[in-house]
C-alpha positions in Angstrom: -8.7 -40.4 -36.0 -5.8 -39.3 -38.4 -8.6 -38.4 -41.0 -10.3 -36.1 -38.6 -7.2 -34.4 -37.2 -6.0 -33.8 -41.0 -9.3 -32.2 -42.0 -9.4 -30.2 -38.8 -5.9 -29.1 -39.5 -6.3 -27.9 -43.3 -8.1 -28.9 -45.9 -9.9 -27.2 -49.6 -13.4 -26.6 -51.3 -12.8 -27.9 -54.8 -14.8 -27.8 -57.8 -13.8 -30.2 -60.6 -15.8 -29.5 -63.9 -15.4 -32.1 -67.0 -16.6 -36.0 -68.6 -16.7 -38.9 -66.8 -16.6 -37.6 -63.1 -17.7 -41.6 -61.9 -13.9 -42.9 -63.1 -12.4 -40.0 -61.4 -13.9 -40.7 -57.8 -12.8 -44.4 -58.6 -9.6 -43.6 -59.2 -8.9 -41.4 -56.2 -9.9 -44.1 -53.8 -8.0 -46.8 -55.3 -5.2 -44.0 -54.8 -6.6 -43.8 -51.2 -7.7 -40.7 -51.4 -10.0 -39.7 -49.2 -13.3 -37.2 -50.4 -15.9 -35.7 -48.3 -19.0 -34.3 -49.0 -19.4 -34.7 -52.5 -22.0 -32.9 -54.6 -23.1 -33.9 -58.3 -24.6 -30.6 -60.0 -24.7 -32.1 -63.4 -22.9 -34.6 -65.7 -19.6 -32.2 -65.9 -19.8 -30.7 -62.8 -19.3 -31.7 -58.9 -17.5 -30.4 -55.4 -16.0 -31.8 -52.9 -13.6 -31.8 -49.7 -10.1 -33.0 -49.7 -7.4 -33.1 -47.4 -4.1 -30.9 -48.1 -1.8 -32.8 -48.6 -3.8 -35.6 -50.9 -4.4 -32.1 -53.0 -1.0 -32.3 -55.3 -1.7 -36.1 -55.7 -5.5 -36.3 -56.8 -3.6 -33.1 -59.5 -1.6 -35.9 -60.6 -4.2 -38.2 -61.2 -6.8 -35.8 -63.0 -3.7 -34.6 -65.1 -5.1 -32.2 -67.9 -8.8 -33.9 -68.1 -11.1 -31.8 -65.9 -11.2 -28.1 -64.9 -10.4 -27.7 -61.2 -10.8 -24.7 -59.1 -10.5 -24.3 -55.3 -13.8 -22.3 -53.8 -12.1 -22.4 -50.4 -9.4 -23.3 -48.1 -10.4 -23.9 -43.7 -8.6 -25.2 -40.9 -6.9 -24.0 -38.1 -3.8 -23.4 -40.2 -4.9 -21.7 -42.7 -6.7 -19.4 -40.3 -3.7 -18.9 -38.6 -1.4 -18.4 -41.9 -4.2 -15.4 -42.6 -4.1 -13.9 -39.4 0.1 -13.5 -39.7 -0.6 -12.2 -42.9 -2.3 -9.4 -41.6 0.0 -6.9 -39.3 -3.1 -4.8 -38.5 -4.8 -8.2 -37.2 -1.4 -9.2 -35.4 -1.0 -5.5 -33.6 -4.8 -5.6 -32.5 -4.3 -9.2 -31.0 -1.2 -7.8 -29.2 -2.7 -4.5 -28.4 -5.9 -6.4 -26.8 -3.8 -8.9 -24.5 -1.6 -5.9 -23.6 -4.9 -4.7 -22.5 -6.1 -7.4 -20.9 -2.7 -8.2 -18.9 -2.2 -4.6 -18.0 -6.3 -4.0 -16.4 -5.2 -7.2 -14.3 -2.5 -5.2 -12.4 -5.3 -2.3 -11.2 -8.2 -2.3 -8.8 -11.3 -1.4 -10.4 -13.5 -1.7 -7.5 -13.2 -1.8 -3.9 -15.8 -3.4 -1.5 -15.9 -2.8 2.7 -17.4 -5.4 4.4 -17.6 -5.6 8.9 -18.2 -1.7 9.8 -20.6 -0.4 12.1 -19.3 2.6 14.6 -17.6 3.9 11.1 -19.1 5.1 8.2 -18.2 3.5 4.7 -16.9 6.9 3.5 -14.9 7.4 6.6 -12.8 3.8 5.6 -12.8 4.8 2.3 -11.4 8.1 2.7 -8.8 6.3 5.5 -8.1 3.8 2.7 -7.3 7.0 0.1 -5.1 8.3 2.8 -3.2 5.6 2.5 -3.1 5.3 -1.5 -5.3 2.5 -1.7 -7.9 3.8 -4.1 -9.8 2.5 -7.1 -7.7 3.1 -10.3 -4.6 2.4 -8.0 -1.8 -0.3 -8.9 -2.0 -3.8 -7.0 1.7 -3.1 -6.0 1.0 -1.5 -3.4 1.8 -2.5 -0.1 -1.1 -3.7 1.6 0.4 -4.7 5.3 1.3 -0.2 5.1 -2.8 0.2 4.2 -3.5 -1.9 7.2 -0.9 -0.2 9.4 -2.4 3.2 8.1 -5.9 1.8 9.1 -4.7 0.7 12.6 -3.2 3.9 13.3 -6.2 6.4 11.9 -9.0 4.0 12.6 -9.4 3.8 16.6 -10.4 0.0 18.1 -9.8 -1.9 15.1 -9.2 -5.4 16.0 -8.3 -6.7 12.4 -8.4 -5.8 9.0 -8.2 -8.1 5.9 -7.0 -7.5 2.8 -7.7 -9.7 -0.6 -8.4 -9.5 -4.3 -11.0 -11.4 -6.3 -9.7 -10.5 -9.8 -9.7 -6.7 -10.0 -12.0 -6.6 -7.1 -10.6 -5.6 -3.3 -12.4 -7.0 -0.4 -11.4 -4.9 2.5 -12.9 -6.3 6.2 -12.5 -5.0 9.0 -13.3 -5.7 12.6 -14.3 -3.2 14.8 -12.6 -3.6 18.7 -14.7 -2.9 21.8 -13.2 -1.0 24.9 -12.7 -3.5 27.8 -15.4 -2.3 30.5 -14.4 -2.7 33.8 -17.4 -5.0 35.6 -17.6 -4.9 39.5 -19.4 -7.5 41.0 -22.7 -5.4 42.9 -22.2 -8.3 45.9 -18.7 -7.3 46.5 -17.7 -4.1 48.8 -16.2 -1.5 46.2 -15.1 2.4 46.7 -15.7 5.2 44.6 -12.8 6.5 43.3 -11.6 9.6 41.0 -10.7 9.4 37.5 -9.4 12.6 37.3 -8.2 15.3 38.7 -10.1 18.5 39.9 -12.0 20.0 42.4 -15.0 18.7 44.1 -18.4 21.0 43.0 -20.6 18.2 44.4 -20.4 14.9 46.5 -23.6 12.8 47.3 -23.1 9.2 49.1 -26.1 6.9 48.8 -24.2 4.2 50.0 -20.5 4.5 51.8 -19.5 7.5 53.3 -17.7 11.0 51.5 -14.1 11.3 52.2 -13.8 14.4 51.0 -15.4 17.8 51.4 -16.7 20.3 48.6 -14.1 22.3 47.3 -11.6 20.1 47.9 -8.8 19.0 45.3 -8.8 15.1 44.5 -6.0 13.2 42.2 -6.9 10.6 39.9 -7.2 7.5 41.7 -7.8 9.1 45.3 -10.9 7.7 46.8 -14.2 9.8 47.3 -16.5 7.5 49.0 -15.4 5.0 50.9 -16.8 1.4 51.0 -15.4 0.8 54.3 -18.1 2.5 56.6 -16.9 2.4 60.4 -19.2 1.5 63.4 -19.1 2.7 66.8 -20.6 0.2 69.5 -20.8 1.0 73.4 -22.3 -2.2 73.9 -20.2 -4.3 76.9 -18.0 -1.3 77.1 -16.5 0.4 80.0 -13.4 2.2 79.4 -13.3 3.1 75.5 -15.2 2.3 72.3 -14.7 -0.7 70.3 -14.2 0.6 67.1 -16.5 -1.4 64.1 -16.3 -1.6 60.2 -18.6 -2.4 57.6 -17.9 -3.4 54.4 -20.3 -2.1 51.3 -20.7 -1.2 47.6 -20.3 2.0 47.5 -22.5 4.3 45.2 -23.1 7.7 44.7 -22.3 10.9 42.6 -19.3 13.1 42.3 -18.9 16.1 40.3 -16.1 18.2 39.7 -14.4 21.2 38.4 -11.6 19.9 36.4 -9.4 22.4 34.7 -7.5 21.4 31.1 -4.9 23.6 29.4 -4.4 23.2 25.5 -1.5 25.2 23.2 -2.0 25.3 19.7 0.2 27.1 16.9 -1.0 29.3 14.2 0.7 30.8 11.4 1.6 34.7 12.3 1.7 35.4 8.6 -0.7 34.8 5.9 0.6 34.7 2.5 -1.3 36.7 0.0 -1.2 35.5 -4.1 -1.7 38.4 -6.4 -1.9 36.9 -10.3 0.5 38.9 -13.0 -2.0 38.1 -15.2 0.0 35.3 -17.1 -1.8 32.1 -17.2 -0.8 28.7 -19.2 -2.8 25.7 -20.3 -2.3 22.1 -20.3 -3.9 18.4 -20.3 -3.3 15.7 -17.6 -3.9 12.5 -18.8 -3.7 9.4 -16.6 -3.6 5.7 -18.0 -2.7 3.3 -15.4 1.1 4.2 -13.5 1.5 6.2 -16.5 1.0 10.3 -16.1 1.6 12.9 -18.6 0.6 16.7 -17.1 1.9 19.5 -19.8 0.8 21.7 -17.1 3.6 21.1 -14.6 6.5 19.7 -17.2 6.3 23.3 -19.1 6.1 25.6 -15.8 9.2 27.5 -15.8 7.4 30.3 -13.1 8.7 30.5 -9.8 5.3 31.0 -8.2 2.4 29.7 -9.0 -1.5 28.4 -8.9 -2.2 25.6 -10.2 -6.2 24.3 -10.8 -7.3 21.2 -12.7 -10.6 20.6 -13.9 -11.3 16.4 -14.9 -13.5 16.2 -18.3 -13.1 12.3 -18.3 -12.4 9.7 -16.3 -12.6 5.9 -16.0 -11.3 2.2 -14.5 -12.6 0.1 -17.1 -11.0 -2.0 -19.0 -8.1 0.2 -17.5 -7.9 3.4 -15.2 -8.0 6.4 -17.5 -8.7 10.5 -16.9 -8.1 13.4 -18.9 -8.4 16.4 -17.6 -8.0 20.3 -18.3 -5.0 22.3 -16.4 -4.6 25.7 -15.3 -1.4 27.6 -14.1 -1.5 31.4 -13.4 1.9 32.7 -12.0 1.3 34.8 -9.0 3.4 37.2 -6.5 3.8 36.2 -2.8 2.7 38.6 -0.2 3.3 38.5 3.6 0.1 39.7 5.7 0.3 40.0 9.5 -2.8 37.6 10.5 -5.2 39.4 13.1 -6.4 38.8 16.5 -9.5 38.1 14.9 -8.7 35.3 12.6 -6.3 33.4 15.2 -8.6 33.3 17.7 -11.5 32.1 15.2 -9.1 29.3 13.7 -8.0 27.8 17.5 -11.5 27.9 18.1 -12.0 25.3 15.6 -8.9 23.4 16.8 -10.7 23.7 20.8 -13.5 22.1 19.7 -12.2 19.0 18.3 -9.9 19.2 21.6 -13.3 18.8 23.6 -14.8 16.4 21.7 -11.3 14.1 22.1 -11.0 14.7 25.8 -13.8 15.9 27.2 -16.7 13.6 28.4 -20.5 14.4 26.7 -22.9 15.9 28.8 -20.1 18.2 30.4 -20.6 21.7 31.3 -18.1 24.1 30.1 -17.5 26.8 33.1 -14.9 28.9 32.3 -12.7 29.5 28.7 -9.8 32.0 28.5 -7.2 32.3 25.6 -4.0 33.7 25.8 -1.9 34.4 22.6 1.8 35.3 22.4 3.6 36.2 19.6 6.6 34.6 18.0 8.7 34.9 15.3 7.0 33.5 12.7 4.0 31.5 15.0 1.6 32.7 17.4 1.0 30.4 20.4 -2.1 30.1 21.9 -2.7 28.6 25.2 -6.3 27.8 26.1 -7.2 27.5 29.5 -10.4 25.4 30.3 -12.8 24.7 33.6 -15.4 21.8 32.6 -17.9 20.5 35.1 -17.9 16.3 35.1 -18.9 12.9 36.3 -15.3 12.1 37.9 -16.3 8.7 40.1 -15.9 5.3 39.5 -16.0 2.0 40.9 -13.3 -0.1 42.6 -13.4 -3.0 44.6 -11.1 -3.5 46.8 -9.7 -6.1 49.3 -11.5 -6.3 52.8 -8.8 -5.0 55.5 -7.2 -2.4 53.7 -7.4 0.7 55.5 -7.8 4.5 53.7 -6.0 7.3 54.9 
């Protein structure tokens, strides 16, 4: 065992040249020392292993008699005595696990698993939002990501978070909104889920408490499931007045009215270049940022353009890219009827899509605008014709009004 661990560590090639190479072998094992594979070229020449430290020794013993050279020297120790030797060796080493320990700290890919009513790119882009990205640092913290998901994702249920090296897995679990099951079997009314006024009312089963044209609160009921019954029958002064309970069904449509107010900018700002522009480089490498564009920018105005020639996450997050900065004057232009109206029209329709039902029927659309300081506010007045009933059951003996 301590022969093997001695040769592992260090030991030399030698070549011994000179007469009567026999004795000298015979010698170095009475001397115990130990030879491995040993060649005979010729009667004066032969090579051989030895360990390091039996090499001063078997010197000693050969004395001035034979020629000795050493081809070679291997080992672990060696190897490492040459690689301190080098500094260039030594730096590269360094350099590389500098490397290796910094690409740890980044994500270099991301992977979305559990989505279905959302799009990959919509998570991804919520995910960017939130400054987790691919390139980004592992610092971050991911219980803000998933509070940023919660809050710009609707009906998530849960998200998960882990890494896998320099991979993220991000999961997510899609909610469902609760839907409110009445038993068919049990007597229900119909009641309103909004305000508005009643276009249409048609009872199939139940009777209509309310006329067309009339004004109905949320939560007010529109067809009864409590149908009353009139019977004569073994009767002689008045009528004995009768109920019947039932599931009420039917269809109710009505004009409800919405009001929205955005805010748009009175002024638009108008950049006119002076015709002095400057050039730069933003380079990226991990957390690390250089951008000679913005450190030299001494201009009080300015546009500022970047245009990325290179850019990667392996073995570490690295882009380079091209700057531009013109300096530019500020102008103040009054913003015309025109290109208000055009830009709430754009904020109206993602107001419809958020609160008004599909398959509703915009009536009437009005838009007032009044000017303020520095704001215009428009207030947009809206009829939409909708499904307003639903189903409620209700306890049998509760009366309507």
């Amino acid at each position: 065992m301590r022969e093997n661990s001695s040769f592992f560590e260090h030991y030399k090639q030698i070549k011994v040249e000179g007469f009567d190479q026999q004795r000298l072998i015979n010698n170095c094992a009475k001397e115990k020392i130990i030879l491995r594979d040993i060649k005979i070229k010729n009667d004066i020449e032969m090579t051989f292993k030895i360990m390091a430290f039996d090499y001063k020794k078997f010197l000693r013993l050969a004395r001035n008699k034979y020629q000795i050279t050493v081809i070679s020297e291997n080992g672990y120790k060696p190897l490492i005595k040459k690689i301190f030797n080098k500094k260039s060796t030594i730096i590269g080493l360094i350099l590389f696990a500098f490397i290796m320990y910094y690409q740890s700290s980044f994500i270099s890919e991301i992977r979305i698993n559990g989505y279905e009513k959302f799009t990959e790119a919509q998570v991804r882009n919520c995910l960017r939002e939130a400054g987790f990205y691919e390139g980004c640092s592992k610092n971050i913290s991911i219980d803000e990501v998933k509070l940023y998901l919660y809050n710009n994702l609707e009906d998530l249920s849960w998200v998960g978070i882990s890494y896998v090296g320099n991979l993220a897995e991000v999961t997510i679990v899609e909610g469902t909104k609760p839907v409110k099951k009445v038993d068919p079997n049990k007597p229900t009314h119909i009641v309103a889920d909004k305000d508005g006024y009643i276009d249409k009312i048609i009872a199939r089963e139940g009777f209509a408490t309310v006329s067309e044209g009339a004004f109905v609160k949320k939560g007010d009921i529109v067809i009864s499931g409590i149908v009353p019954i009139t019977n004569n029958n073994y009767s002689t002064t008045s009528s004995a007045a009768l109920e019947r309970y039932v599931h009420a069904s039917g269809e109710v449509t009505a004009k409800v009215p919405y009001r929205f107010t955005y805010y748009q900018e009175r002024y638009d700002l108008i950049k006119e270049p002076t015709g002095k522009t400057m050039y730069g480089i933003n380079l990226k490498i991990g957390n690390f940022n250089l951008n000679t564009g913005k450190l030299c920018n001494r201009w009080e105005t300015s546009v500022y353009k970047e245009n990325n020639i290179f850019k990667t996450i392996r073995p570490l997050p690295l882009s380079l890219s091209v700057t531009k900065t013109q300096e530019v004057k500020l102008y103040r232009r009054e913003c015309d009827k025109e290109e208000v109206k055009k830009a709430s029209e754009i904020l109206l329709r993602h107001s419809i899509k958020d609160k008004i039902r599909e398959n509703s029927q915009i009536l009437n659309k009005s838009l007032k605008f009044s000017k303020e300081e520095n704001i215009i506010e428009v207030t947009v007045m809206l009829e939409a014709l909708e499904q307003i009933g639903s189903e409620e059951d209700f306890v049998i003996g509760e009366r309507i009004d």
